[in-house]
N, CA, C and O atoms as CSV, one atom per row, in Angstrom:
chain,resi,resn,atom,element,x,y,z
A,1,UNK,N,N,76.489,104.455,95.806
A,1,UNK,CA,C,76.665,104.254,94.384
A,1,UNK,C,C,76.400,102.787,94.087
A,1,UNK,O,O,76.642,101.828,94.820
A,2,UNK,N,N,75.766,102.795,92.668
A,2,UNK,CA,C,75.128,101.371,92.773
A,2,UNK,C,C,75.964,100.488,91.795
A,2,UNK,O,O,76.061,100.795,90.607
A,3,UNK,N,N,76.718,99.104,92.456
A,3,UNK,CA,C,77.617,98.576,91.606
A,3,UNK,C,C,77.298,98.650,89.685
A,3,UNK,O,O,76.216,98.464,89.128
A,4,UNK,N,N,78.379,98.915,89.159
A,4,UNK,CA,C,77.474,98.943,87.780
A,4,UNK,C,C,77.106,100.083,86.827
A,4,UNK,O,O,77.332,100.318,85.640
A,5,UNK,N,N,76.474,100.675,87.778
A,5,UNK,CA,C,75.819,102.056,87.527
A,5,UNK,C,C,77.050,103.203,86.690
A,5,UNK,O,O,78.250,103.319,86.941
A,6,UNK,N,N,76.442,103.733,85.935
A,6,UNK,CA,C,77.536,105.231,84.665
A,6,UNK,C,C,78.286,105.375,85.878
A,6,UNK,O,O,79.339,104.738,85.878
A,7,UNK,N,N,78.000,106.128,87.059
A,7,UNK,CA,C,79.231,106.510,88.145
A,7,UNK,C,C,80.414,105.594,88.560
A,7,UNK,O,O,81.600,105.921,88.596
A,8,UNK,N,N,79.911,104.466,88.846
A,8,UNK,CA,C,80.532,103.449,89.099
A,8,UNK,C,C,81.509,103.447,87.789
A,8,UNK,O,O,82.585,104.045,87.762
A,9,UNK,N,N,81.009,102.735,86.780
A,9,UNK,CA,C,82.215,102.623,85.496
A,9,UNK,C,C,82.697,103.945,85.907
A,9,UNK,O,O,83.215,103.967,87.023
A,10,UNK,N,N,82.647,105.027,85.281
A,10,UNK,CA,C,83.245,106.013,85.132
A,10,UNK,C,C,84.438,106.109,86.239
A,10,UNK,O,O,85.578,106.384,85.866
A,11,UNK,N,N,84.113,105.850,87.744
A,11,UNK,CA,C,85.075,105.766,88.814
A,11,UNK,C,C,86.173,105.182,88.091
A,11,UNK,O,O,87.129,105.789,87.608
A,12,UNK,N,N,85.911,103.767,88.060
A,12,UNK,CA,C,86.492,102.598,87.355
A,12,UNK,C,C,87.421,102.729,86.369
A,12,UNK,O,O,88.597,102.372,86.438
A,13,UNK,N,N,86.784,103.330,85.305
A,13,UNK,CA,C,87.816,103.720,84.010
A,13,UNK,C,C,89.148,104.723,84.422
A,13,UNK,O,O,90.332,104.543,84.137
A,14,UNK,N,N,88.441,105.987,85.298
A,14,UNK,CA,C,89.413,107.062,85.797
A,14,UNK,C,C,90.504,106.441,86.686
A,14,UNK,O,O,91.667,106.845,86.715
A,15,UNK,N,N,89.889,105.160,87.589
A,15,UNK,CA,C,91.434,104.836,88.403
A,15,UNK,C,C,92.469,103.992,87.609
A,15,UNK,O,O,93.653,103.959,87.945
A,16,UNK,N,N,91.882,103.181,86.339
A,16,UNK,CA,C,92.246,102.420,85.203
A,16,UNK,C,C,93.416,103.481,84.663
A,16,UNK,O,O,94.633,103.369,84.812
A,17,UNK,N,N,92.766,104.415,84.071
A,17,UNK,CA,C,93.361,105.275,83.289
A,17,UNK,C,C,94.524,106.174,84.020
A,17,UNK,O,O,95.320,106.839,83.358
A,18,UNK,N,N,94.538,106.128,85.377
A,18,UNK,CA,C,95.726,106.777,86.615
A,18,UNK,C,C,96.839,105.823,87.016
A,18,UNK,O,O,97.905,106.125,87.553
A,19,UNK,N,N,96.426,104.678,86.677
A,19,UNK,CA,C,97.538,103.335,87.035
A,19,UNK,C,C,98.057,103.323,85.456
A,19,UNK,O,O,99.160,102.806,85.283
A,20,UNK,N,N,97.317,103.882,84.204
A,20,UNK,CA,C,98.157,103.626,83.482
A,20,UNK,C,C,98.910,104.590,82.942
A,20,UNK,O,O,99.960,104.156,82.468
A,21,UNK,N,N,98.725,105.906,82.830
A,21,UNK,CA,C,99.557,106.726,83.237
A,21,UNK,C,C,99.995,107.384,83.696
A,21,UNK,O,O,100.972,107.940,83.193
A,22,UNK,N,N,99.594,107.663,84.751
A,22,UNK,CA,C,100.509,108.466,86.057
A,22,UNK,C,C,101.146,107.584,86.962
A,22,UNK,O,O,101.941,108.180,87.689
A,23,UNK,N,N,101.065,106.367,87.165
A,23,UNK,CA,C,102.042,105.748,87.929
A,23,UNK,C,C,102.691,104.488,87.143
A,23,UNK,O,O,103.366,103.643,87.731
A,24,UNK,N,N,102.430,104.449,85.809
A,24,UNK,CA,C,102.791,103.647,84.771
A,24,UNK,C,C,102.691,101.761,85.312
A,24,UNK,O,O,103.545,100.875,85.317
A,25,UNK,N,N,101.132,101.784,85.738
A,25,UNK,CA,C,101.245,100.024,86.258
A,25,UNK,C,C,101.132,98.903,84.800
A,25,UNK,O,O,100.342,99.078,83.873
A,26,UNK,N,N,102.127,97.763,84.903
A,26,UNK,CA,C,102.756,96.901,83.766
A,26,UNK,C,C,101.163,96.980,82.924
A,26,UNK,O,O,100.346,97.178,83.823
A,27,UNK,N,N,100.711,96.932,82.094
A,27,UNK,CA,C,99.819,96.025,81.050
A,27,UNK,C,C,99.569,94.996,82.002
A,27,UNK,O,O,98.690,95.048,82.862
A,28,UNK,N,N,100.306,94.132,81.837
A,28,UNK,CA,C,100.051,92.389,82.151
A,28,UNK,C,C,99.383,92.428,83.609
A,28,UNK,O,O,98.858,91.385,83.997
A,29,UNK,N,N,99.371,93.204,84.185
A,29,UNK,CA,C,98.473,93.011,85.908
A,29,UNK,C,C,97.247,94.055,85.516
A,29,UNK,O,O,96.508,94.297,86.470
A,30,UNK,N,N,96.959,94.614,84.458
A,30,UNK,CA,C,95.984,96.078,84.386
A,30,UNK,C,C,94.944,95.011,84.086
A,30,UNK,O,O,95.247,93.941,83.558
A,31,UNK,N,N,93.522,95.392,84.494
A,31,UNK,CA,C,92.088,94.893,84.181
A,31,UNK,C,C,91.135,96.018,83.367
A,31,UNK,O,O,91.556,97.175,83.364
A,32,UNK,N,N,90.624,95.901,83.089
A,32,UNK,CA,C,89.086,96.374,82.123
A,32,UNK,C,C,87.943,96.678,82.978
A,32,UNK,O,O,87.670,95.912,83.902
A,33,UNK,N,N,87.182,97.829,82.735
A,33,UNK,CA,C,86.166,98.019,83.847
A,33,UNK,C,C,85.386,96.756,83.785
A,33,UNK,O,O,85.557,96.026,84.762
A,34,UNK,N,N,84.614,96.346,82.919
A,34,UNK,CA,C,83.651,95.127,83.717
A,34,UNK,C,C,84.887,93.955,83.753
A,34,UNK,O,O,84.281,93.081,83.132
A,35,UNK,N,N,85.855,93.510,83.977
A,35,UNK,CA,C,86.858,92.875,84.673
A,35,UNK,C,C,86.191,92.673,86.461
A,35,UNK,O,O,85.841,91.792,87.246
A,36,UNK,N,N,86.377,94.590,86.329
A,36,UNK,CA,C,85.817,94.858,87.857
A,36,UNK,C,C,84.064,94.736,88.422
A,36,UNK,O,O,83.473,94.362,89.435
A,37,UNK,N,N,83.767,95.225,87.257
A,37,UNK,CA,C,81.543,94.921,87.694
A,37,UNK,C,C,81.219,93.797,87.575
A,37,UNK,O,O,80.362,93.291,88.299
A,38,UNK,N,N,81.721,93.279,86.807
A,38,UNK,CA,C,81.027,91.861,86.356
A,38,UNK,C,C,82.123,90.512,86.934
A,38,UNK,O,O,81.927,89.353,86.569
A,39,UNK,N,N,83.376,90.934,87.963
A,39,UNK,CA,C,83.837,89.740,88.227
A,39,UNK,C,C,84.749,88.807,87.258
A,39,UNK,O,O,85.262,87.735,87.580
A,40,UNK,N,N,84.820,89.341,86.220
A,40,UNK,CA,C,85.399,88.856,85.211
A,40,UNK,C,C,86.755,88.169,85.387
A,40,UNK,O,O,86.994,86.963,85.331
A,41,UNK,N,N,87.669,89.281,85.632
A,41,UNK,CA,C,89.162,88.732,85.846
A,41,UNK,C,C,89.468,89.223,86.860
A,41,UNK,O,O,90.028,90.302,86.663
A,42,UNK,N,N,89.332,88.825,88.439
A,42,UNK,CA,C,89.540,89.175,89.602
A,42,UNK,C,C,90.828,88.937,89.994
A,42,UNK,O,O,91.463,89.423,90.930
A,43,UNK,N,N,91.217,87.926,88.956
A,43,UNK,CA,C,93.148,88.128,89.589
A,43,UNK,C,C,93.823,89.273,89.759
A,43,UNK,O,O,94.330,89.741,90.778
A,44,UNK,N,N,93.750,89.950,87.924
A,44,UNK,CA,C,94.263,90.961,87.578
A,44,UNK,C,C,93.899,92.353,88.248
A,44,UNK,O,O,94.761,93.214,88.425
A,45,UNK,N,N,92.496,92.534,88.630
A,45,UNK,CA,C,92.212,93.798,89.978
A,45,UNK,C,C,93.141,93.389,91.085
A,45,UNK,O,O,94.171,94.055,91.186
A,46,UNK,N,N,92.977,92.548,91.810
A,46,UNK,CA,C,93.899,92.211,92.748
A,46,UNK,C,C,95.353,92.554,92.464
A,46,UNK,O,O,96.017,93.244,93.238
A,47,UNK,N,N,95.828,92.048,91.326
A,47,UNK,CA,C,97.366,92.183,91.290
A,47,UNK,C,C,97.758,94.361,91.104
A,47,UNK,O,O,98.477,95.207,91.636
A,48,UNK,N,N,96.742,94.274,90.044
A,48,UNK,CA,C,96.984,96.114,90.161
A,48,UNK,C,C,96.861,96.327,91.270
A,48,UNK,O,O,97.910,96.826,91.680
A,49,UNK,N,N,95.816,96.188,92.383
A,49,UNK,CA,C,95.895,96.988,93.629
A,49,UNK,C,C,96.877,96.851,93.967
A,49,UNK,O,O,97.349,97.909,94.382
A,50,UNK,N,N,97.758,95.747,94.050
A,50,UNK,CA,C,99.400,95.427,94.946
A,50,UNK,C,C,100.325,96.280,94.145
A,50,UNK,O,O,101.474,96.440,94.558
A,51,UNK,N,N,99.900,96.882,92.956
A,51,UNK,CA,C,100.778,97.062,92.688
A,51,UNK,C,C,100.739,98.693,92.656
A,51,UNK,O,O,101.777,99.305,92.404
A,52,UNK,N,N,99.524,99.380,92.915
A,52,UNK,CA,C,99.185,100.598,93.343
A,52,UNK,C,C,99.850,100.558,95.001
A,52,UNK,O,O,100.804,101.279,95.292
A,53,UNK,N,N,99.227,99.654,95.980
A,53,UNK,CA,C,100.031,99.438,96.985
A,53,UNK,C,C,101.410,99.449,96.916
A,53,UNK,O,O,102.067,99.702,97.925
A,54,UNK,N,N,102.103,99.129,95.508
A,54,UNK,CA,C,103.387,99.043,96.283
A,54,UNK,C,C,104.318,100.690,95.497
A,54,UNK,O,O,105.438,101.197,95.424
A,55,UNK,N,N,103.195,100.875,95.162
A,55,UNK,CA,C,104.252,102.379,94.419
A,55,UNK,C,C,103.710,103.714,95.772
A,55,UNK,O,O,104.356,104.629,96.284
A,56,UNK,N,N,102.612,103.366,95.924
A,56,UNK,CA,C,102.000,104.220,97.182
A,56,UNK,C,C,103.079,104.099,98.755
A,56,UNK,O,O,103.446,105.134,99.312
A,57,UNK,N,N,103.500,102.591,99.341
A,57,UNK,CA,C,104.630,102.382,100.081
A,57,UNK,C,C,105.671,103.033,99.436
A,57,UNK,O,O,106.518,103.543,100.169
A,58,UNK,N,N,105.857,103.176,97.766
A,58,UNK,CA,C,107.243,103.935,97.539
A,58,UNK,C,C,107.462,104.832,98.069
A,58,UNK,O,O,108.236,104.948,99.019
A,59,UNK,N,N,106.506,106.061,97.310
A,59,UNK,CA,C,106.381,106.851,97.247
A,59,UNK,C,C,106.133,107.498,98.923
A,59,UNK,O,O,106.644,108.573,99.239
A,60,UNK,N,N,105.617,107.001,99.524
A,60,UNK,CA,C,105.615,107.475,101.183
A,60,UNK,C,C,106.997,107.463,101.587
A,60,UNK,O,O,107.390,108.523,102.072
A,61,UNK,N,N,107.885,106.459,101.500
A,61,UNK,CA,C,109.104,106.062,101.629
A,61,UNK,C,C,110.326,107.395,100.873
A,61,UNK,O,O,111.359,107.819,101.393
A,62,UNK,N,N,109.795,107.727,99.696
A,62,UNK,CA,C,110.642,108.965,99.336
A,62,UNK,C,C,110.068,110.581,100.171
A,62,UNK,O,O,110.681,111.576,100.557
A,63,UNK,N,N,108.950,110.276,100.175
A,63,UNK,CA,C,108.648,111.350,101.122
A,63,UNK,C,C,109.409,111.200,102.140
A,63,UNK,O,O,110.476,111.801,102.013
A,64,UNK,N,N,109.240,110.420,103.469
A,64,UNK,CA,C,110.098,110.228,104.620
A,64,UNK,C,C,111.645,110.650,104.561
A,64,UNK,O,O,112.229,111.144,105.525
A,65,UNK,N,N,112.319,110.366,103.150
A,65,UNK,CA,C,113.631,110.458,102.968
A,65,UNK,C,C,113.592,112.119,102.682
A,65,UNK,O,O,114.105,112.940,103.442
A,66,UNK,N,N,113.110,112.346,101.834
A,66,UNK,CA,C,112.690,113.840,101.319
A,66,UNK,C,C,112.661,115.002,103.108
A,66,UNK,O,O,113.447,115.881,103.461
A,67,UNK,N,N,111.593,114.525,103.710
A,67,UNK,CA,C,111.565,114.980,104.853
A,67,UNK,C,C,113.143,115.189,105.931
A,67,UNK,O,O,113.558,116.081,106.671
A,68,UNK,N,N,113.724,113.623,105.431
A,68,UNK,CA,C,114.612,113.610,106.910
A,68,UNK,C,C,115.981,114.522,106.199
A,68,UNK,O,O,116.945,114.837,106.897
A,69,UNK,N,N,115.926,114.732,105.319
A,69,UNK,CA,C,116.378,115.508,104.303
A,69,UNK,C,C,116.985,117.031,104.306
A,69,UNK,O,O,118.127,117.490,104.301
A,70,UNK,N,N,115.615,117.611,104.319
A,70,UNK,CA,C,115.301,118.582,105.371
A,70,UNK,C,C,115.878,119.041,106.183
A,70,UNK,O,O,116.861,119.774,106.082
A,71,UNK,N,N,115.377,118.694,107.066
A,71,UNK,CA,C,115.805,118.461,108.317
A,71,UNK,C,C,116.874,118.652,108.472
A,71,UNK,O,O,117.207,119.671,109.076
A,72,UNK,N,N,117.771,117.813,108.023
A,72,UNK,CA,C,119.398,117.245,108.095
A,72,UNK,C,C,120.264,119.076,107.490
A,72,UNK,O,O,121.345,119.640,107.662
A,73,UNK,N,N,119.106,119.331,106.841
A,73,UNK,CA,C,119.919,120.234,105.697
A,73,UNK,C,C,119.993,121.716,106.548
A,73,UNK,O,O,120.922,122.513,106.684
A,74,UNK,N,N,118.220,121.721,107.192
A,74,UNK,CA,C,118.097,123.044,108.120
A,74,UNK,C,C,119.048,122.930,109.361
A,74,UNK,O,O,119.633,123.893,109.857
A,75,UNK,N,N,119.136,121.536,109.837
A,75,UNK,CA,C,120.106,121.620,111.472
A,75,UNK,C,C,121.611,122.088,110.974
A,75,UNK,O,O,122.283,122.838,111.682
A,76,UNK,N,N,122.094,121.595,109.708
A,76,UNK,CA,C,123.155,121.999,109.195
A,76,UNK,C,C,123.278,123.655,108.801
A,76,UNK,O,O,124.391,124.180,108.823
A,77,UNK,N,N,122.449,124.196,108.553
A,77,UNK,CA,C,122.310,125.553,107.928
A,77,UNK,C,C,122.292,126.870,109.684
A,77,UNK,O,O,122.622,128.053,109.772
A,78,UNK,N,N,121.836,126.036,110.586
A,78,UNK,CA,C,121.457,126.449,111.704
A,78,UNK,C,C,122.798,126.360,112.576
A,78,UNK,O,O,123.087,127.333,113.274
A,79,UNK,N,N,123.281,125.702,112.570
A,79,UNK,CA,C,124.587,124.634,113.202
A,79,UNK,C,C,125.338,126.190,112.422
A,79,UNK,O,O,125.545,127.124,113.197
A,80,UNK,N,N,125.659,126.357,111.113
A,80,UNK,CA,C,126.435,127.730,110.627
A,80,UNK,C,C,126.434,128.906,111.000
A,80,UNK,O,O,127.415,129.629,110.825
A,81,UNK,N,N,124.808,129.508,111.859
A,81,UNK,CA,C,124.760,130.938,111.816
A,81,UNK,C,C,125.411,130.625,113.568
A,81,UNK,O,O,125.663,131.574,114.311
C-alpha cells in the first residue's frame, strides 16, 4: 500500500475513528489523517499509539484476571461434587 494513497487514508481515518470511539482516546493526544501522511504532527500519533498501547496492556490484564477467575471458580465448583 502506497503511503498516501485512498487505502492508506481510509486505514488511517478507520483506526482514528476506533481510538475515538471504541476505546474513547483523550482529544488532546488524537491526530488527523495527514497529521499521519504528511508528517504533520508526529507527537500526537506517537502519544495515541501509547495510549492505544496502554488500554491494549489493560485490557490483556483484565483478560488474565477474567481467566484466573475461572479457574478459581471451576476448582471451587469441582472441590463440591
Amino acid at each position: 500500500m502506497r503511503a498516501g494513497s485512498f487505502f492508506a487514508r481510509d486505514n488511517i481515518a478507520n483506526f482514528i475513528d476506533w481510538c475515538r470511539h471504541e476505546i474513547h482516546v483523550p482529544e488532546s493526544v488524537m491526530f488527523e489523517t495527514n497529521d499521519l501522511v504528511q508528517r504533520l504532527n508526529e507527537k500526537n500519533v506517537i502519544l495515541c499509539l501509547l495510549e492505544v498501547g496502554g488500554f491494549l496492556m489493560f485490557a490483556s490484564i483484565l483478560q488474565c484476571i477474567d481467566d484466573l477467575w475461572m479457574s478459581f471458580c471451576k476448582l471451587e465448583m469441582d472441590s463440591l461434587i
